[in-house]
N, C-alpha and C positions, 0 to 999 in steps of 0.2 A: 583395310577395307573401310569405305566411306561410312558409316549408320545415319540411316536416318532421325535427323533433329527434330525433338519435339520441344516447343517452349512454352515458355511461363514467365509469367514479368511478374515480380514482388514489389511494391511498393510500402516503405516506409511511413510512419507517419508523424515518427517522436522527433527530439532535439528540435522541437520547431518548426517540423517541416510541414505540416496539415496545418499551420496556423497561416501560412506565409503564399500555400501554393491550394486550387482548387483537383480537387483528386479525381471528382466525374469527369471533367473537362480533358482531365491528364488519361484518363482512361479510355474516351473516345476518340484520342489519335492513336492510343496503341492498338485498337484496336482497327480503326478503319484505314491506316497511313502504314502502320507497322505489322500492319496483318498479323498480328499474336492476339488469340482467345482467352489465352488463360493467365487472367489475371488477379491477383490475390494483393491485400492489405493488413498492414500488421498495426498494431501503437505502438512497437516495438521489435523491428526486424531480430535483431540480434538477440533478442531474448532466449529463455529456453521455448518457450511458445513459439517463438515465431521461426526458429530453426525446427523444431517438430515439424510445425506447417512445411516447410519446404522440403524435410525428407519425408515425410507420407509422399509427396506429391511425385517427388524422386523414385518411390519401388517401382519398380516395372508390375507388379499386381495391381499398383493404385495409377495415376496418371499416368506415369513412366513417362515423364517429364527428363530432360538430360540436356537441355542447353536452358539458358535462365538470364534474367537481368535482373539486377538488383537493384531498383533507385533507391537507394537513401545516402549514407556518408561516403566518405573518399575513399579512394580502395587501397592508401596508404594506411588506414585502418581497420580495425574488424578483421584482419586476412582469416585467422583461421576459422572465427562462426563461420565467415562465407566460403569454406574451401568446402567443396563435396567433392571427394572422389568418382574421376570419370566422367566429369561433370564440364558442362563450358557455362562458366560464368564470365557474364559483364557487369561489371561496374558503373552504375549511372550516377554519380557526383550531384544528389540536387541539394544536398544539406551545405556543404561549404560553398559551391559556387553558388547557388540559389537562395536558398533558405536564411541564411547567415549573410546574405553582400548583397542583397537585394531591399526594395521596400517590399513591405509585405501585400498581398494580392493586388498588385500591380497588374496592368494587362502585360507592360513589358515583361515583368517576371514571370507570370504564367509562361508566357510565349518562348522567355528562356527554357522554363523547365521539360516545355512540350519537346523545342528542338532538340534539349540533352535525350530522353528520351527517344525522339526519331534516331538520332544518333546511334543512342545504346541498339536499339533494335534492327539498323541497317550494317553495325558491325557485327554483332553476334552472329547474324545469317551469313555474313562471310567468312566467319572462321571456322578453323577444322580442331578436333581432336587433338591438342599434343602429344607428340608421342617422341619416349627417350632415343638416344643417337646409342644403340648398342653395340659395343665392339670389345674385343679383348682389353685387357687393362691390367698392366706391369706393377705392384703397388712401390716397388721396389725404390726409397728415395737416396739421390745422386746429390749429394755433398762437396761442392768443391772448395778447398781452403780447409788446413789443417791449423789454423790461427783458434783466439777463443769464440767466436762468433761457430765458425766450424765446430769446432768440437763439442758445443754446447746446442749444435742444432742435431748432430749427428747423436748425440745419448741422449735427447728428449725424442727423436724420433725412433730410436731402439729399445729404450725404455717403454714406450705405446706399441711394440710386436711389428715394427716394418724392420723389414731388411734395410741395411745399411750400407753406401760405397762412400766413403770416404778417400779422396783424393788430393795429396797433398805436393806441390812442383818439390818443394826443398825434401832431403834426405832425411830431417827430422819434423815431429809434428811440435805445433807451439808457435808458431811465427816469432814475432816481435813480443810478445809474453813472454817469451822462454830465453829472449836475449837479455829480460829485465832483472835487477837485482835487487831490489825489493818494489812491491807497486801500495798504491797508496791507500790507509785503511780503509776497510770494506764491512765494519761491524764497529758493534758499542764499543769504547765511548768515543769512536774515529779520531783516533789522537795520534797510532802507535804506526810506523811501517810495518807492514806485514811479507812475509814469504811469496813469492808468488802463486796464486791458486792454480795455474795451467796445469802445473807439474802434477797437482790430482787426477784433472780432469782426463788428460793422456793418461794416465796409468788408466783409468775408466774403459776410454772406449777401445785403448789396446786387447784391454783383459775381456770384453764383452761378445759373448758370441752372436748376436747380430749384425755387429761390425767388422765390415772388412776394410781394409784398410790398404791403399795404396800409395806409398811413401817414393819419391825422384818420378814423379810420374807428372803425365802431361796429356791433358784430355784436345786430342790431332781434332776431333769433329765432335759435335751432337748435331744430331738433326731426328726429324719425324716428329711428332704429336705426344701433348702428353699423356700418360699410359702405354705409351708405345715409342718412346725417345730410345733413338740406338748412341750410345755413346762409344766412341775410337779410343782406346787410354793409352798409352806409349809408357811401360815400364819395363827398367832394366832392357832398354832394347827391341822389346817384343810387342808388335801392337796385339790388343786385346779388345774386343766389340761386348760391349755388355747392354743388356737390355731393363732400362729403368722406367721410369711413370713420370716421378719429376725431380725438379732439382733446386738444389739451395745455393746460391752463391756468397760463396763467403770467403771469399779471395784476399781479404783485407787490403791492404794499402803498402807506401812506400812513402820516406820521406819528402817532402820538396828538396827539388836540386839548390842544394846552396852557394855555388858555382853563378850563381846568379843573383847571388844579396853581395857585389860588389861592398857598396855603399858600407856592410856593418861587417868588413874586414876579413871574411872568409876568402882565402887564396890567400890576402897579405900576410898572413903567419900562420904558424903552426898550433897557435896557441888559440886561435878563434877554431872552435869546434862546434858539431848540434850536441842536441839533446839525445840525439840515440844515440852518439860518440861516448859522451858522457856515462851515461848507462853501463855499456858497455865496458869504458873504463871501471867502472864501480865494482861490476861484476866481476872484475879481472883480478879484484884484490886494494886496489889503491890508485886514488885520484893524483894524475902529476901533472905536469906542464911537459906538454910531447915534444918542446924545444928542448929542453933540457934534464927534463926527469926529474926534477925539482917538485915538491909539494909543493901549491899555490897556496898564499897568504891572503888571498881576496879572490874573488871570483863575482864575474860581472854575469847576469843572466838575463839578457835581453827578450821579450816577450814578442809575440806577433810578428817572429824571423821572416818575410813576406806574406803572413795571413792578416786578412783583411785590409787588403792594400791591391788595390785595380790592377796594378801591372804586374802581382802577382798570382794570388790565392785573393777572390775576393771575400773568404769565409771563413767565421773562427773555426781551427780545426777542435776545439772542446778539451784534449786533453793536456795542452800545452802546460795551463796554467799551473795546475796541481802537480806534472812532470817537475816542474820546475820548483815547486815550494818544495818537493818530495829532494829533489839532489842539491838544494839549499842545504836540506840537514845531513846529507851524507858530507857535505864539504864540514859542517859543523861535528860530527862525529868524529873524522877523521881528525882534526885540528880543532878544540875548543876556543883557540883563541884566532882562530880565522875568522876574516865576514863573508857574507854571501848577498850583495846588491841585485836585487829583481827590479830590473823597469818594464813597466808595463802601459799598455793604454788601457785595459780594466783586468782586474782581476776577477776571472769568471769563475766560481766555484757553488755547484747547483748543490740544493739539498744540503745530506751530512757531511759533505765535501768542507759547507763551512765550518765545521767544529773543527777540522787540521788546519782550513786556512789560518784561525786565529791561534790555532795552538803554534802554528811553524813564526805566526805575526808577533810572539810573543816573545820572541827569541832573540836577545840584547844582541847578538852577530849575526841577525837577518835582517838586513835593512829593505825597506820598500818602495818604490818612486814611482810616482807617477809623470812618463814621461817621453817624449819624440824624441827618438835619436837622427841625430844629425849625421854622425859619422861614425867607425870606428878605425885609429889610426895608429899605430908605432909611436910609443912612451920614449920615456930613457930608461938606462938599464934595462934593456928586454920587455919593460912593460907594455901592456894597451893602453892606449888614450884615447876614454870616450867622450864623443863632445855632444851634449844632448840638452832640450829645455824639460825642466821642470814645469809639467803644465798646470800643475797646481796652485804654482807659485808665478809663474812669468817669469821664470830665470833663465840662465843660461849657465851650462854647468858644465864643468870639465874634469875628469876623474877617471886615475888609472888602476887597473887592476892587472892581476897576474893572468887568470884565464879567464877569457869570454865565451859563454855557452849562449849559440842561437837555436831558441825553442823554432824550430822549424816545425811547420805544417805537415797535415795530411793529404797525401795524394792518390784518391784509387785505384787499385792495381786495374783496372779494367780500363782505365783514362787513355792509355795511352796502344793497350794493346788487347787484342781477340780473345778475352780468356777463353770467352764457349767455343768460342770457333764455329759458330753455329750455321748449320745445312738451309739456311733459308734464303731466298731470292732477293731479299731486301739485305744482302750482308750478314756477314758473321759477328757484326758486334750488337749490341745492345743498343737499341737506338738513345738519341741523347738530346736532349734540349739544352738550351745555356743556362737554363732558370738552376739547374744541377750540377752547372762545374763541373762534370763529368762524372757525377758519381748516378748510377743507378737511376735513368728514368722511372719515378713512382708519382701517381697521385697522392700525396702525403698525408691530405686531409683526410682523405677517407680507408684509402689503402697502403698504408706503411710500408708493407711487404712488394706489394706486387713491382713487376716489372711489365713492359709492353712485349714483354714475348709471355705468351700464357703458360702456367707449369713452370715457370722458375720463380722463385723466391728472391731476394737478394737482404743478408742480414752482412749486421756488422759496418764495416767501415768503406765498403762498395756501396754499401745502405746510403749514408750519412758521417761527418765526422761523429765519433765515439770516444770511452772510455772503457777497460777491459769489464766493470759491472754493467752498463749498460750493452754493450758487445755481447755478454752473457744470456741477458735477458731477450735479445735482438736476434739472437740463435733459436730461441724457443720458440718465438713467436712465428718466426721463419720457419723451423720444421712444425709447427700446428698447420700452417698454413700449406703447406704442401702434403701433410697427411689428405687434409681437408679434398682438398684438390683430386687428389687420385681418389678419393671414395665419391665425389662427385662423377669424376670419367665416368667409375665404375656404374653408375646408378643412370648413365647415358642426361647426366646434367650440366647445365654449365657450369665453369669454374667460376666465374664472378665478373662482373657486380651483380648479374642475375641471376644468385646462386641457384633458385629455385626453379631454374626454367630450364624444361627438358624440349622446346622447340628447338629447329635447327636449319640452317637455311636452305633450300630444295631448289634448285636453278634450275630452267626449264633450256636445258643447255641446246638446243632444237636449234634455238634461233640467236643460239650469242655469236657476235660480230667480233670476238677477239680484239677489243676496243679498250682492253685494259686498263679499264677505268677503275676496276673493282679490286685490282691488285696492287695497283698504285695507291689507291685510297685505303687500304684496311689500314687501319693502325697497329693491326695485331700480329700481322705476317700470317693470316689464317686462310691465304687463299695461293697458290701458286703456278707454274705452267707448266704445260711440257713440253716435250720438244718442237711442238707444231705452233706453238703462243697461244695456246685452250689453257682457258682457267680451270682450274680444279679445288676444290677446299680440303682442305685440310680441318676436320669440324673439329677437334677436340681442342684446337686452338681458338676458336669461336669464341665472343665472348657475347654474341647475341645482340651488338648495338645495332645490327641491319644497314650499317654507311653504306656495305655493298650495296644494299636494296638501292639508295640513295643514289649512289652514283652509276647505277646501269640505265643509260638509256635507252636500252626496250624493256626494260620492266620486265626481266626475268625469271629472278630473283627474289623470291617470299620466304616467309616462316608460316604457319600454319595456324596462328593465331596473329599473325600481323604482315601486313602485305600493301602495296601500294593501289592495290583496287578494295581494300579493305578502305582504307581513310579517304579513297576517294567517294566509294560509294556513302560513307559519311558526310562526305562535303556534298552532296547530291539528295542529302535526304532532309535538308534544312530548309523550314519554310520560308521565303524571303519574297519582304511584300512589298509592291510595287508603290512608289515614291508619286504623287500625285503632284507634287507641290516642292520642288526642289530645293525653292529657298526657303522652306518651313523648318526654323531651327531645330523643331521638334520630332520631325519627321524622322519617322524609323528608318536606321541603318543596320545592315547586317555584315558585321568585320569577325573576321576566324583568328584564335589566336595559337598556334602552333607551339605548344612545351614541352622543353625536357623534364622527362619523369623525374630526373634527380638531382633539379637545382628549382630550376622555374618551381614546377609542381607543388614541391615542399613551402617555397615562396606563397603562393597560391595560397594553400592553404592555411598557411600563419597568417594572412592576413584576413581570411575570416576569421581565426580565431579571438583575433584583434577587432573584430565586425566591422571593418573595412569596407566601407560601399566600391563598389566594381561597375563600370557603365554596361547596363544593360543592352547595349547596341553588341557587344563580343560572347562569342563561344568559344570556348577553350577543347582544344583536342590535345590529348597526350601522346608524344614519341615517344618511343624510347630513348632517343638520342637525337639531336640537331644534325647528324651526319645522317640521319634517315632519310631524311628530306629527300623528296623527288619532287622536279621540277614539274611533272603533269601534274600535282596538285594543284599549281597555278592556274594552267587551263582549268583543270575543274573547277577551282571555288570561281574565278572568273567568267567560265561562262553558264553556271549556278545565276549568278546574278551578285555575290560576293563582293562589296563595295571595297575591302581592304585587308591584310592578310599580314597579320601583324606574329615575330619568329620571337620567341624567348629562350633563350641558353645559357649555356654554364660561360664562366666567364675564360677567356682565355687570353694568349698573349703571354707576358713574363709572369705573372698572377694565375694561370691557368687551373681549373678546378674541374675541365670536364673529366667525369670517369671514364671516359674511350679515349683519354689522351687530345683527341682533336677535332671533335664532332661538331662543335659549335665554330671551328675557325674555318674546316671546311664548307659548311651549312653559309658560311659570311662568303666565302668565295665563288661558291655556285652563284649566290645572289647576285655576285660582282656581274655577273653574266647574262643577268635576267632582261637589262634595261633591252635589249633585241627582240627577246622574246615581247617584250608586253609595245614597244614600239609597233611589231606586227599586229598585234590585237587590237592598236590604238588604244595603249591605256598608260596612265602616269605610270612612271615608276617610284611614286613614293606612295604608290597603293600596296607594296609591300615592303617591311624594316623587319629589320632583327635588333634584341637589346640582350646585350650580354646581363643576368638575373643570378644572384645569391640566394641560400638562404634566408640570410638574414635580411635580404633589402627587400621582403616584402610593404614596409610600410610605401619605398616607390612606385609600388606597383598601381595603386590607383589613379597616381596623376599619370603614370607612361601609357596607361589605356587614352585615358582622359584626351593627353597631349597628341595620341594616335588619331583617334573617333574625330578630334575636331578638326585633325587636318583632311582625312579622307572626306570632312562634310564642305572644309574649303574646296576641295577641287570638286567634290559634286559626286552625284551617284554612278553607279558602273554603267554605263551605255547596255551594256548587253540585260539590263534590267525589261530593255524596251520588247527585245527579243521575243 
């Protein structure tokens, strides 16, 4: 049920901001423009004072006040003074965009500060109450991969009181850990091989009653929402439907095919082996030469077996290097008077890793080179003959040994085939960029864990290349995140990046044209059809960036605190004044500036903090995301009288950084589209751009206004100004 709003507008007056802006002035638009009466001043919004001031006004015995605008600081700030329960707050930005990037009582800056204000006040009377998405909720988390990434995600999540499914394809748990025969030290003074740890950690969540455990199994489907994911399992024959919330993937990986490193002699003999061959062999009891069973006298260990090489693995897979100083000393234990040659193109070794590198460098029968192999070819006597340059040196060198070990790369198990199997319209795998080589679509920067399907995690080496300590700690992280997750479902919030928002999106399904625009375009798989081609959501996969909003063209589609007649009635509430004198350089213009809340904004803001002057001709509104975008905001600001409409977003392409995956590259394509639209209206089309915006490249930010305002002042004012 709708309540009636009663408001209140607080303005600030500290950090500057009563020095820079006039407050009577500012208060006789809210009140005769923005029709709100009650309006209050603080020296100090955020204080203890001045939150009193706003809960008195709050009880329902005193005001009973319950929707509010706050002008003072960014509302990346302050969040919780300004959170009142039950409460609908706006945020009116006049201390970083005004106060701080402006000249001080300016008429233009006044006239900014009025508009943010008209602003705050024309959105807040379009928004509703949010309210949580309630619905049952499985807390139950679904682990796939009995490797260490698994096992280590499956007893940090059973240890925290969730139920546990642990699902593992092979007959034993341990993947490639438990084929290892010793791994490389993990503790003071990192000098020593050690045991391998897996063999605990199995013992662990075998013995643990939260854990169940399914060993030769094979997950046929997941599909449904997370807190409500139905999982198909196939073991021993018999499929099994289980009911989970969310899930970890921790699938690990598979060697690169070396069937395919021609060039460094794998297929030419039996004596060019990998590094898991290796291993393997160690494990077995004792290193030979598989031609003959002969112990080897030398052994050549070639680095970067097709990683980081374009035609093959274009990426270091991380544990090559250490693999390889680590079976250096088993060839030297077995045989003290053997060598052990490592060529490499660098030797990577992060952290305490370096105190074995130098321990193993130290080893009068470990030789090291830095070096390009040219070839690997048939010696005499049964030997290898490598022919390789020394890059160090500028040489050319040629040298044989008994066995050749190729550090082969990693590949993840999800690269090549369905592990989820997953029930969604968009396909059963996990969608994939090339920025990832196949491993685990994730925004990296901000989100390590996630993947673009919502409720699944992915840790381990489906994550990123790893090492089994890192794979350890990748499993934790992985299962917090998916704890996380499901207490979100549970609390009818979203999983992320808007953890804190309990809106959801409410389609006024009446008048949708089956245009599937909005299923095509989610990034998340959060919306689906059914047998008639009607969209439907699926909301717990939500992640709240509103692209649907963006890309439905009747504007169906809202959330209850953000909607496309919400920012329009924004772009409608902006005073814009009539140009007397067109070639008057000085002549006021009025340009909108369109930002993402989680790249541009942040931008924004750093550059006042930098006190960055910003041209007072632009107002900034915040998306959520660059895929919000609806094209009728165009008509609005333009026939508003809005001279130019300038898009800021996260960057994307091979570098991509938006958090909805693709909001700014769709936001760039809609645009592609526009030049029709504003041809009918008779207007440039370079009266609207997008600039891909960082963090950190706020100090650009004042000349891209700059270089914007003076182009929209060359082509001249909007026509529809005359209107």
């Amino acid at each position: 049920m709708e309540i009636e709003k009663k408001f209140g507008v607080y303005l600030c007056k500290g950090c500057g901001i009563a020095d820079a802006i006039n407050f009577e002035s500012l208060t006789k638009v809210i009140k005769k423009e923005g029709k709100i009466q009650h309006i209050k001043e603080a020296d100090i919004l955020c204080s203890p004072e001045g939150r009193a001031m706003i809960l008195e006004d709050l009880k329902p015995d005193g005001e009973g006040i319950n929707s509010i605008v706050v002008a003072a600081c960014s509302p990346r700030v302050k969040y919780e003074e300004f959170d009142f329960p039950n409460v609908l707050v706006e945020r009116c930005n006049i201390r970083e965009q005004v106060a701080w990037t402006q000249e001080p009582n300016n008429e233009h800056t006044q006239a900014l500060a009025e508009d943010y204000l008209r602003m705050a006040c024309a959105r807040i009377k379009k928004a509703g109450m949010p309210e949580p998405y309630e619905t049952e909720c499985d807390k139950t988390i679904l682990v796939i991969g009995g490797g260490t990434a698994g096992l280590s995600a499956a007893l940090q999540a059973a240890n925290n009181g969730c139920q546990v499914v642990l699902v593992e394809k092979e007959a034993q748990l341990g993947g490639f850990a438990a084929r290892m025969y010793r791994q490389t030290p993990s503790s003071y003074p990192y000098t020593t091989l050690q045991e391998p740890a897996v063999f605990k950690m199995i013992q662990e969540v075998q013995n643990h009653p939260k854990i169940k455990v399914m060993t030769a199994a094979t997950l046929e489907k997941l599909d449904g929402q997370p807190g409500l994911l139905d999982a198909d399992i196939t073991v021993g024959g018999e499929l099994e439907t289980l009911r989970v919330g969310t899930v970890v993937l921790a699938a690990g990986w598979k060697p690169y095919d070396a069937t395919k490193l021609v060039k460094l002699g794998y297929g030419l003999s039996k004596d060019v082996i990998t590094n898991i061959e290796m291993e393997e062999m160690a494990k077995a009891g004792k290193i030979v030469r598989p031609s003959d069973g002969k112990a080897p006298e030398s052994v050549a260990f070639i680095q970067c077996a097709g990683s980081r090489d374009p035609e093959h693995l274009p990426y270091c897979s991380d544990f090559c290097c250490t693999a390889s100083l680590k079976q250096a000393l088993y060839v030297r234990e077995q045989n003290p008077n053997a060598i052990a040659y490592i060529l490499y193109k660098d030797i990577r070794t992060p952290g305490q890793t370096e105190l074995f590198y130098k321990q193993v460098q130290s080893d009068p029968g470990v030789m090291l080179t830095k070096a390009e192999i040219a070839e690997v070819g048939l010696g005499d006597g049964g030997k290898l003959r490598i022919s390789a340059t020394d890059t160090l040196l500028g040489a050319n060198v040629i040298f044989e040994a008994d066995l050749v070990v190729l550090a082969t790369g990693m590949v993840p198990a999800t690269a090549d085939e369905a592990v989820l199997n997953l029930g969604y319209r968009q396909g059963p795998n996990l969608p994939d960029l090339e920025l990832f080589s196949g491993f685990a679509d994730s925004n990296f920067i901000c989100f390590p864990y996630e993947t673009r399907r919502t409720g699944i995690f992915a840790a381990g080496c489906v994550h990123q290349p790893m090492n089994m300590a890192m794979a350890t700690e990748d499993g934790v992280g992985a299962a917090c995140k998916a704890i996380q997750a499901a207490e979100h479902v549970a609390a009818g919030m979203a999983v992320h990046p808007r953890a804190w928002d309990i809106t959801f999106p409410d389609p006024f399904m009446q008048r949708c044209t089956s245009c599937k625009r909005c299923t095509e375009e989610c990034p998340f798989g959060a919306i689906e059809e059914d047998e008639k081609g009607t969209p439907f959501f699926k909301i717990n996969r939500c992640r709240r960036c509103a692209t649907c909003m963006g890309a439905c063209p009747e504007r169906i589609i809202s959330f209850k605190d953000y909607s496309v007649d919400q920012i329009g009635s924004m772009l409608k509430s902006l005073d814009v004044p009539e140009i007397e004198d067109e070639d008057d350089p000085l002549a006021p213009l009025r340009v909108i500036g369109l930002v993402c809340e989680n790249d541009a904004y942040p931008a924004l803001d750093a550059a006042a903090l930098h006190k960055l002057n910003l041209n007072p001709m632009i107002r900034f509104i915040s998306l959520r995301c660059l895929g919000s975008f609806n094209m009728v905001w165009v008509s609005d600001a333009f026939s508003r009288g809005i001279d130019g409409i300038i898009l800021l977003g996260c960057k994307h392409g091979d570098d991509y950084q938006c958090h909805f995956a693709k909001g700014s590259e769709l936001c760039e394509y809609r645009l592609s589209k526009l030049s029709e639209t504003l041809d009918k209206l008779g207007l440039e089309s370079d009266r609207v751009v997008q600039y891909q915006i960082g963090h950190s490249d706020f100090d650009r930010l004042p000349q891209i206004v700059d270089d914007f305002v003076a182009r929209v002042r060359e082509i001249g004012p909007n026509p529809f100004k005359e209107l």
